[in-house]
ROVEXSE-176427 format. One line per field, with one value per residue: residue number from 1; residue in three letters; x, y, z of N, C-alpha, C in turn. Coordinates in steps of 0.1 Angstrom, whole numbers, plus 2048, in hexadecimal, padded with zeros to 3 digits. Example, Ala and Ser with C-alpha at 12.3 -4.5 7.8 and 13.67 -1.06 7.14 Angstrom:
residues 2
i = [1;2] .
aa = [Ala;Ser] .
n.px = [884;880] .
n.py = [7C7;7EA] .
n.pz = [84E;847] .
ca.px = [87B;889] .
ca.py = [7D3;7F5] .
ca.pz = [84E;847] .
c.px = [884;881] .
c.py = [7DF;800] .
c.pz = [84E;84F] .
***
This chain:
residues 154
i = [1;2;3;4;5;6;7;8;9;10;11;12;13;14;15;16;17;18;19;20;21;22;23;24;25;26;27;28;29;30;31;32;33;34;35;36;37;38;39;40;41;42;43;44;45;46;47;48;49;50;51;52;53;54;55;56;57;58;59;60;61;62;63;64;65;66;67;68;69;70;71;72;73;74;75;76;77;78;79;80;81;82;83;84;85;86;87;88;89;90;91;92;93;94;95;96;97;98;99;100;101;102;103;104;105;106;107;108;109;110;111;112;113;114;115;116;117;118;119;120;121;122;123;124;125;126;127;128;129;130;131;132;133;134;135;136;137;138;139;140;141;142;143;144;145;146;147;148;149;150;151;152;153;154] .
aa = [Unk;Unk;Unk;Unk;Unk;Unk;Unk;Unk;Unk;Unk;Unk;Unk;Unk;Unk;Unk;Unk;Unk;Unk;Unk;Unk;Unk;Unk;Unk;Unk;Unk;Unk;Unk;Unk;Unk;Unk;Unk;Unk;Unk;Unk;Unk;Unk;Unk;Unk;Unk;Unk;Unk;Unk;Unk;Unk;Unk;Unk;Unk;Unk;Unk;Unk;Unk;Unk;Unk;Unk;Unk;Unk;Unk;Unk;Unk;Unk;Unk;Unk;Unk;Unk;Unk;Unk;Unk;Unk;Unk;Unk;Unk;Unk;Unk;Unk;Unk;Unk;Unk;Unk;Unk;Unk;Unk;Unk;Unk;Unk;Unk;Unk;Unk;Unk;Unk;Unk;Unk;Unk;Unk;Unk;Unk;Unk;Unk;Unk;Unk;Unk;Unk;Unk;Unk;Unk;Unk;Unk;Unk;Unk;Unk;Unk;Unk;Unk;Unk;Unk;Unk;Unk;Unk;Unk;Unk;Unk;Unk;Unk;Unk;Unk;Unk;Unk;Unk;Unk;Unk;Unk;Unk;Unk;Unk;Unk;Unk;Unk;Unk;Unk;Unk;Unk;Unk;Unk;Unk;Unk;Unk;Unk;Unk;Unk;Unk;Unk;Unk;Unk;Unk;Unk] .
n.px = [67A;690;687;66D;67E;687;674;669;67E;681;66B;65B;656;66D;684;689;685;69F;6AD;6A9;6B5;6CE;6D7;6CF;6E2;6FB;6F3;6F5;70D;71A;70B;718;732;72B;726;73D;74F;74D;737;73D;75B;756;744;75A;76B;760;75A;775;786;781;77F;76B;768;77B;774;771;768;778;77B;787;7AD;7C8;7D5;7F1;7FA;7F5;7EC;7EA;7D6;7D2;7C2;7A7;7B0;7C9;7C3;7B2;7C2;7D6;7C9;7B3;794;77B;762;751;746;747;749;729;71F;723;716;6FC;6F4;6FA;6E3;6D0;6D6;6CF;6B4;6A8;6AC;69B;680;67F;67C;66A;654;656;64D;633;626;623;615;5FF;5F9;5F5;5DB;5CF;5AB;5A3;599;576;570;569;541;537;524;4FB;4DD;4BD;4A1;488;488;495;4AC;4D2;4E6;501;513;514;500;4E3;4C8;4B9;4C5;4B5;499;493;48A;491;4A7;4AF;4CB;4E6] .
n.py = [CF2;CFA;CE9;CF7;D13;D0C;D06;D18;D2A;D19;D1F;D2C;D4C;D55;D4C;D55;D6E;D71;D6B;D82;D96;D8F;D93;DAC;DB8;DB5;DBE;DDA;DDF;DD9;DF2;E08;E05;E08;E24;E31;E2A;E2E;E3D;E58;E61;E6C;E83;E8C;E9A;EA9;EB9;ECB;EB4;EB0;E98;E88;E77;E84;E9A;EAF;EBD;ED2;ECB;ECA;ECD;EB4;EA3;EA0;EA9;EC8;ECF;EDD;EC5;EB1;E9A;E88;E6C;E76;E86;E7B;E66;E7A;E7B;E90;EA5;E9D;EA7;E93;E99;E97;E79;E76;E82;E6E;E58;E5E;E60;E46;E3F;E4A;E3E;E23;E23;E30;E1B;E00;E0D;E0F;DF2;DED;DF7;DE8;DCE;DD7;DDD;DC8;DB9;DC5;DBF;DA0;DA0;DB4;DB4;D95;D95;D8E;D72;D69;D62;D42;D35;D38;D41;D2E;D3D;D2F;D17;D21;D11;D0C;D13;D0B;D26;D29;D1B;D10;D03;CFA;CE0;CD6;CDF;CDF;CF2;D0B;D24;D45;D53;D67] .
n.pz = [372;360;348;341;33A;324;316;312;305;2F0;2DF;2C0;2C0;2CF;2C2;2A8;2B4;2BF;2A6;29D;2AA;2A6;28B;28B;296;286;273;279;27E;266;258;26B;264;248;245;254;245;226;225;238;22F;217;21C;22F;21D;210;21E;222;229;247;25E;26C;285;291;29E;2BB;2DA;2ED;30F;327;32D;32C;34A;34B;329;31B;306;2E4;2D6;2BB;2B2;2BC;2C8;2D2;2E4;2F2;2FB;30D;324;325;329;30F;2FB;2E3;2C6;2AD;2AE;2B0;29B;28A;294;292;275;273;283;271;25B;25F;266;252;240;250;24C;230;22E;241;232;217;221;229;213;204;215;211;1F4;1FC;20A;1F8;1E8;1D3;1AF;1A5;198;17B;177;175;170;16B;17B;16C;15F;161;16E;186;18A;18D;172;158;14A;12D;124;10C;111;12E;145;155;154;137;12C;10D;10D;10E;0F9;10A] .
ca.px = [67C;697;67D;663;681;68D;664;667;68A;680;65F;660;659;67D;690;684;68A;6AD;6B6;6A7;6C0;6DC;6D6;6CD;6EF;704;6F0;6FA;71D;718;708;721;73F;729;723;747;75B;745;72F;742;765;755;740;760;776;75A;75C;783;78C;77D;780;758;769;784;76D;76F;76A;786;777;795;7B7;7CC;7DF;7FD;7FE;7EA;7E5;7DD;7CE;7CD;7B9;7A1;7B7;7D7;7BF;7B0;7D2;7DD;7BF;7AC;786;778;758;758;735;744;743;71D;717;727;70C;6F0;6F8;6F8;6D7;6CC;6D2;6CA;6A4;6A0;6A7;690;678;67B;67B;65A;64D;654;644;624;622;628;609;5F4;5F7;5F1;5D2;5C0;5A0;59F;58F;56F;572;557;538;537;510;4F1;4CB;4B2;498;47D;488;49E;4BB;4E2;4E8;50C;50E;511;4F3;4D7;4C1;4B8;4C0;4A9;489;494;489;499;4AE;4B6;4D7;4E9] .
ca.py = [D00;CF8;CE8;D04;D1B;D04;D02;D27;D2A;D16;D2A;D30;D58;D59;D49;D5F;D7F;D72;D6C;D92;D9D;D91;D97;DBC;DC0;DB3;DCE;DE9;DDF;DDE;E04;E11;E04;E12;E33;E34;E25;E33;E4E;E66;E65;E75;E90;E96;E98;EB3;EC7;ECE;EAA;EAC;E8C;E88;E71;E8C;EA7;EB3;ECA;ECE;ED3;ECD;EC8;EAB;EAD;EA1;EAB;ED3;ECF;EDC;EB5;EB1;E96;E85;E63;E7D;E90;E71;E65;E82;E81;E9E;E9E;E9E;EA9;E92;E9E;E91;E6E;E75;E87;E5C;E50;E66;E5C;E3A;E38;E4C;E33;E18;E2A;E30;E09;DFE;E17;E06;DE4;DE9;DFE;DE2;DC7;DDC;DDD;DB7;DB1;DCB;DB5;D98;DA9;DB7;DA6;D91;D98;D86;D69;D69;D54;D33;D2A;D40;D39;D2A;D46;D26;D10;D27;D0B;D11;D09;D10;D32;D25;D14;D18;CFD;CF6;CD5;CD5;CE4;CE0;D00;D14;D2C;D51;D56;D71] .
ca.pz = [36E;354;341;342;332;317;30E;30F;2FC;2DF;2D5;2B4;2BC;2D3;2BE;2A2;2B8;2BE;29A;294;2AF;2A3;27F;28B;29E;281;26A;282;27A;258;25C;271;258;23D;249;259;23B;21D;225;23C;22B;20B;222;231;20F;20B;22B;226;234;255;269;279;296;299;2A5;2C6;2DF;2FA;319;334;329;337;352;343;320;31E;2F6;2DD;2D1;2AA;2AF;2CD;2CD;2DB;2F0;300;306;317;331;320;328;303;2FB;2D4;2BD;29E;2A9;2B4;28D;285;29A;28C;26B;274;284;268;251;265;266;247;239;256;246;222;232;242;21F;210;229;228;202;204;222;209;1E9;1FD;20F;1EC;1E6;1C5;1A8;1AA;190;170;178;16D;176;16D;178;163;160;161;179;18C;18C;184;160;153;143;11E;121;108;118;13D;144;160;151;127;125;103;111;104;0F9;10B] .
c.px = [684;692;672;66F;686;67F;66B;670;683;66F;663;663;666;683;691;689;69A;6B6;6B3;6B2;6D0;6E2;6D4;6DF;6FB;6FF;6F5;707;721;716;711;72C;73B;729;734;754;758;742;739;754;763;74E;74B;76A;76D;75A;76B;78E;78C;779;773;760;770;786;76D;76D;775;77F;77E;79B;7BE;7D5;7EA;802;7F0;7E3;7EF;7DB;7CC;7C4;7B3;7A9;7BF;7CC;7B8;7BA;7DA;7D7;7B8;79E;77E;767;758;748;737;743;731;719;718;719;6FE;6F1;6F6;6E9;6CB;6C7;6CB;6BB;69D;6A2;69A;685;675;675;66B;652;64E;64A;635;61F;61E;615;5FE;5F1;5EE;5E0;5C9;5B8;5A0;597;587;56D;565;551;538;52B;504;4E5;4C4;4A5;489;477;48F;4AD;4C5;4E1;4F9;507;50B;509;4E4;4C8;4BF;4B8;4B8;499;48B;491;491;49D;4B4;4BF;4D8;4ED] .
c.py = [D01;CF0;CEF;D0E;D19;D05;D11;D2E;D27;D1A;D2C;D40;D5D;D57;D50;D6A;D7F;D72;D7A;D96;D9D;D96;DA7;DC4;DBC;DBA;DD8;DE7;DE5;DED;E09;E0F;E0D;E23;E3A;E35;E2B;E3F;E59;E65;E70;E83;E95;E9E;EA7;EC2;ECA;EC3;EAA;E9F;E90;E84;E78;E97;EA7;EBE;ECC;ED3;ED6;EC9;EBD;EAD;EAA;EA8;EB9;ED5;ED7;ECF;EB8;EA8;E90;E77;E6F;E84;E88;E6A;E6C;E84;E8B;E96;EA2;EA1;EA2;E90;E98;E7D;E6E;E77;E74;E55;E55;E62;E50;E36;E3D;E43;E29;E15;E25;E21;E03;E02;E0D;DF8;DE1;DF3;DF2;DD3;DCA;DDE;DCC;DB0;DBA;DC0;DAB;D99;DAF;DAB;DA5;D94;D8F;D7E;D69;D5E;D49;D2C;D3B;D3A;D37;D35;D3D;D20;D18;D1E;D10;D0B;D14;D1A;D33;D1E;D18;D0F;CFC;CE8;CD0;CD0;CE0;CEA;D04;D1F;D3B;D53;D65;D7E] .
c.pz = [361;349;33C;339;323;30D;308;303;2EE;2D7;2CB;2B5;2C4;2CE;2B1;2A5;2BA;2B1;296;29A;2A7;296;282;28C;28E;273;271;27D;271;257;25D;26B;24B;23C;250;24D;22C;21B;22A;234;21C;211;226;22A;20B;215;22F;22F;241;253;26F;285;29B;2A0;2AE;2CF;2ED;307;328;32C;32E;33E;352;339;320;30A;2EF;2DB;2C4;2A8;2BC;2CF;2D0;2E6;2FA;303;30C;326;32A;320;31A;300;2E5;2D0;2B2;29F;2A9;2A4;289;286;294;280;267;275;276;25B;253;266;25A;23E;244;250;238;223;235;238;21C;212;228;21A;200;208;218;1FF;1EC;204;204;1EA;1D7;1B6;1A8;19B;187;177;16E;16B;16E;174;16E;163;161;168;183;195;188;179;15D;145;135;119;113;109;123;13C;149;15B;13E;123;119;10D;10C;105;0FC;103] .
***
């Protein structure tokens, strides 16, 4: 049996699907730093310095500390049940991006499989028939060597 999974393991297309994985998840990172560290500090520099992750909605208080909460770290350390949208807009954002390079990636794959997929132009002839003998004679012929026929120039 532990021979049967090692066959299985070393397939070219698992080991393949595992190098996509991991290369996927350590783009998501990437993404979610870009979109986190990049993108939204300038959207929020635009929206009056709103904080996206610091959005919430309060929906119990805690039952220690009753609020107000300036941000959702103090409100989830007080116990407070949080209802938080602006990390979701983060996450939206993210997959957003995440989409649309996928998107380019396979645009550009499919431009790629097209190129290689057009049919050739079809190469000048190199041979004609003999109109006498009806053998191949190369096209700059003005004899048959077949038949000696004279030959009309094209």
């Amino acid at each position: 049996m532990l021979k049967d999974f090692r066959e299985f393991i070393m397939r070219g297309s698992v080991v393949d699907m595992a190098v996509g994985i991991i290369i996927g998840a350590a783009f998501g990172t990437i993404v979610t730093s870009l979109v986190k560290d990049i993108i939204m500090p300038p959207i929020s520099l635009a929206l009056n310095k709103v904080d996206f992750s610091n959005l919430f909605v309060l929906l119990k208080a805690g039952p220690t500390d009753k609020g107000p909460y300036l941000s959702l770290s103090q409100a989830q350390a007080a116990g407070a049940v949080t209802e938080n949208y602006g990390n979701f807009v983060n996450v939206v954002f993210t997959f957003l991006i995440i989409a649309f390079v996928i998107f380019l990636l396979i645009r550009a794959i499919n431009n790629m499989r097209r190129r290689a997929e057009a049919p050739k132009p079809a190469a000048a002839p190199t041979t004609k028939d003999c109109p006498y003998c009806i053998s191949k004679i190369p096209i700059k012929a003005t004899r048959c060597p077949n038949c000696t026929s004279q030959l009309q120039s094209a």
